[in-house]
SEGUTOR-495476 format. One record per residue: residue number from 0; residue in one letter; x, y, z of N, C-alpha, C in turn. Coordinates in nm, 2 decimals. Each point is the difference from the previous one (the first is absolute). Layout:
N
num,residu,n_c1,n_c2,n_c3,ca_c1,ca_c2,ca_c3,c_c1,c_c2,c_c3
NUM,A,X,Y,Z,X,Y,Z,X,Y,Z
...
% end
This chain:
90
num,residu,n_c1,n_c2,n_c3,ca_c1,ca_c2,ca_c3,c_c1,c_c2,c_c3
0,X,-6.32,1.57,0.16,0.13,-0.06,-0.02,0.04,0.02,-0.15
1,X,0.11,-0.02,0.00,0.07,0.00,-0.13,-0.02,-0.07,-0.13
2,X,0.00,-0.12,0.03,-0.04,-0.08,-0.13,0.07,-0.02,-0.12
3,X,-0.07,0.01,-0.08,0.05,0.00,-0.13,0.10,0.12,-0.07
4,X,0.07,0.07,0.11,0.09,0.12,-0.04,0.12,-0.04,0.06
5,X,0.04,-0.11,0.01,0.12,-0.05,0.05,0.08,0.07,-0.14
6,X,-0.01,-0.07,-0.09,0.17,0.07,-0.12,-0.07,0.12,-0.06
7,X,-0.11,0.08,0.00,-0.03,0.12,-0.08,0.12,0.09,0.13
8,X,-0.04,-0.06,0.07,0.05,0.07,0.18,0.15,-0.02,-0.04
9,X,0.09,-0.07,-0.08,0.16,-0.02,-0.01,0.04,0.11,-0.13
10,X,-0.06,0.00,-0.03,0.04,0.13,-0.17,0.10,0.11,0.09
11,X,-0.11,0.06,0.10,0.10,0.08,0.05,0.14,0.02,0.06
12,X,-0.01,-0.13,0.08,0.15,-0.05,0.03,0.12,-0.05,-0.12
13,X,-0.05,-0.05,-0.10,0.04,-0.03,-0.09,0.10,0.11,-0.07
14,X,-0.10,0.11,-0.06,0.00,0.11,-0.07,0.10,0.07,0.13
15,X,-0.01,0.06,0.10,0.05,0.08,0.10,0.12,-0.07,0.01
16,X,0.03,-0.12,0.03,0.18,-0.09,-0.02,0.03,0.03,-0.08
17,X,-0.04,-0.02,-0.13,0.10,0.01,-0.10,0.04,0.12,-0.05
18,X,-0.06,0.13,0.01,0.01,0.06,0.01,0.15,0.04,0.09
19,X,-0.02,-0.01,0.13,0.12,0.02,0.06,0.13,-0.05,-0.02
20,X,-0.06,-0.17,-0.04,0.11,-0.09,-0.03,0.10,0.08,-0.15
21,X,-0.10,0.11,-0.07,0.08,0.01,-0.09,0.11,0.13,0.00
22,X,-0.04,0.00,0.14,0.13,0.12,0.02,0.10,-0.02,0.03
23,X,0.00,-0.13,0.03,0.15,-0.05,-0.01,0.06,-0.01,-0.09
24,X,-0.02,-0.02,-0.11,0.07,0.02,-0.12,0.02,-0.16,-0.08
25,X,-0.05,-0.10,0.07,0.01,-0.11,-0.10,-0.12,-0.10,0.00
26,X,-0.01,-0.08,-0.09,-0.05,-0.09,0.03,-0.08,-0.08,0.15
27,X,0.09,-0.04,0.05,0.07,-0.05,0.14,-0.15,0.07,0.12
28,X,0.08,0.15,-0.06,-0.10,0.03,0.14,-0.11,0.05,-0.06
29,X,-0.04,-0.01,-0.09,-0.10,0.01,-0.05,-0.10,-0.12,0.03
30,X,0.02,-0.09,-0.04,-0.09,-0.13,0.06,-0.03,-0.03,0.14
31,X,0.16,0.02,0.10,-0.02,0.00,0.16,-0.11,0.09,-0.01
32,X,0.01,0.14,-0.08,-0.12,0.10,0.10,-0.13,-0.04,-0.04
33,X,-0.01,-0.11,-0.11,-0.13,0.00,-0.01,-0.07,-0.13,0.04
34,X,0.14,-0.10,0.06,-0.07,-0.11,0.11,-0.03,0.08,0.09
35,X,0.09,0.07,0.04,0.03,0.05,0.14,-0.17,0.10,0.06
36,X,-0.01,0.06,-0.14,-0.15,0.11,0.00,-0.14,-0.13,0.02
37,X,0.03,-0.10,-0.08,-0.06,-0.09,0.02,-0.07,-0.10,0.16
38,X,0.12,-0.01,0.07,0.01,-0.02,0.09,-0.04,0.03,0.13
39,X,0.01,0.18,-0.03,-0.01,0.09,0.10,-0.14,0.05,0.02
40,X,-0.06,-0.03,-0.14,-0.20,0.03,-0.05,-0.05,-0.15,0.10
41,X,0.07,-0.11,-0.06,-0.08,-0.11,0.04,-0.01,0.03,0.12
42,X,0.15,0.03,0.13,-0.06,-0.02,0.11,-0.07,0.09,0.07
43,X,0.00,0.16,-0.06,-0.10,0.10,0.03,-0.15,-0.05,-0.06
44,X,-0.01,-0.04,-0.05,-0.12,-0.04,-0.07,-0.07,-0.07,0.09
45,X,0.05,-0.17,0.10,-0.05,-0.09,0.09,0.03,0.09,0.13
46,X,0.06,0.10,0.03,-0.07,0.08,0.12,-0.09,0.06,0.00
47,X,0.00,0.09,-0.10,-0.14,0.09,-0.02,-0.10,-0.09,-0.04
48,X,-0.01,-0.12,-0.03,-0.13,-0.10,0.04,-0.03,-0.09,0.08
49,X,0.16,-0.01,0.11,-0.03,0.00,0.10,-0.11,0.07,0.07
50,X,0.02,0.15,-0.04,-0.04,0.08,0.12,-0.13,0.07,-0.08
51,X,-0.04,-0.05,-0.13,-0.13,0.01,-0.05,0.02,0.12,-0.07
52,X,0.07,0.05,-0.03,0.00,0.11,-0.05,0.01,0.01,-0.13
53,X,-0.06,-0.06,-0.11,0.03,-0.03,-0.14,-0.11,0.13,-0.09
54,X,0.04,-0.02,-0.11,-0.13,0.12,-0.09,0.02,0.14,0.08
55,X,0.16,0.05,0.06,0.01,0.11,0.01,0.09,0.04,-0.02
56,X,0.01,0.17,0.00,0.15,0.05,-0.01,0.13,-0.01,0.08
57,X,-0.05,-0.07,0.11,0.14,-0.05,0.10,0.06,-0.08,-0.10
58,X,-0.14,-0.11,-0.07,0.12,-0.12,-0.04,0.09,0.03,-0.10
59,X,-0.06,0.05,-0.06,0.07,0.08,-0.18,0.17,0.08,0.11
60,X,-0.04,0.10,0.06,0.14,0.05,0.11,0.10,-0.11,0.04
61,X,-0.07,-0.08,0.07,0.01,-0.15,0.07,0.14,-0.08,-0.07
62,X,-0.11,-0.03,-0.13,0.08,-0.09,-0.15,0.17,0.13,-0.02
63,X,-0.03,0.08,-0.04,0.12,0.11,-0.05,0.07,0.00,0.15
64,X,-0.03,0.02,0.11,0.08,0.01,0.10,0.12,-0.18,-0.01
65,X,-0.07,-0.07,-0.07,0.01,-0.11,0.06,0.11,-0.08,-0.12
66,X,-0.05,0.07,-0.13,0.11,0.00,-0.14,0.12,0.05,0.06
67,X,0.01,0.15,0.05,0.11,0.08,-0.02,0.11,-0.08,0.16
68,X,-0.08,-0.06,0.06,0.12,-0.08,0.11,0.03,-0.14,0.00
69,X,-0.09,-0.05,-0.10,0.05,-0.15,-0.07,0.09,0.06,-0.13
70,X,-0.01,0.06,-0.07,0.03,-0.03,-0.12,0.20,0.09,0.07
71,X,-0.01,0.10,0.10,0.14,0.05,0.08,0.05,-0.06,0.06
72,X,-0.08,-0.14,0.07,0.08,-0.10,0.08,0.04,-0.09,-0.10
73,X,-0.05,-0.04,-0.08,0.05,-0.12,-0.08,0.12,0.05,-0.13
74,X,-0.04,0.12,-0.03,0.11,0.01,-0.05,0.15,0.06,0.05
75,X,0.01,0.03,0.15,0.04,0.01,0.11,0.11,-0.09,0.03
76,X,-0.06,-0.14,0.00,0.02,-0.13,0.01,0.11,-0.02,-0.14
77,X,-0.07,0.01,-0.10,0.06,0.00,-0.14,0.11,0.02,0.01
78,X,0.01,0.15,0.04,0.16,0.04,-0.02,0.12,-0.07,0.13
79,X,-0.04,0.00,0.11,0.05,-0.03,0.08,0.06,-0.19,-0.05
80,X,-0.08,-0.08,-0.03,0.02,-0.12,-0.08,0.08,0.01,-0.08
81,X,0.02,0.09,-0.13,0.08,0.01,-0.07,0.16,0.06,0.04
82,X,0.00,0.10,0.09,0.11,-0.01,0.03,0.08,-0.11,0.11
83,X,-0.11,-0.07,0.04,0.05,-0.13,0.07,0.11,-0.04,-0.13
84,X,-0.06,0.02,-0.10,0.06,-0.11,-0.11,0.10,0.07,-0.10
85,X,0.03,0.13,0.02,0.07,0.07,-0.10,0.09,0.11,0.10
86,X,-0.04,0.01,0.14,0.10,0.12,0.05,-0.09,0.12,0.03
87,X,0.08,0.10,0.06,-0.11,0.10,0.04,0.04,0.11,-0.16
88,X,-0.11,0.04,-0.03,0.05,0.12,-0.12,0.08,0.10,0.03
89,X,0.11,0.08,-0.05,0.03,0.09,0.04,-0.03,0.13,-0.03
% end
């Protein structure tokens, strides 16, 4: 089992959101991408210990598969919210 690699196991998600978050160009989605990377590690993280599979290279895949579709749904979300509140860009 996993254990004690619960947050060594979140760096990646972390580092991988924000990262994306910063291609948006502000602040803004900069942070969503790096809840959002956050997010997407944690819940890849309790499946693959679900399914026992920890101390391998699936999970390291697993975690980054799991950044790059939390940290794109959440900041996804972001923008969609914001034009609730300001209009669509043109």
């Amino acid at each position: 089992m996993l254990g004690d690699h619960f947050w060594p196991a979140m760096y990646p998600g972390i580092v991988v959101g924000l990262l994306l978050g910063l291609t948006g160009g502000n602040v803004v989605s900069a942070v969503l991408g790096a809840a959002g990377g956050l997010l997407g590690a944690m819940a890849l993280f309790f499946v693959f210990a679900w399914l026992d599979l920890g101390d391998t290279i699936l999970l390291l895949a697993g975690l980054i598969g799991g950044a790059v579709l939390g940290a794109f749904l959440l900041m996804r979300a972001g923008k969609r919210i914001r034009q609730v509140f300001t209009g669509p860009a043109h």
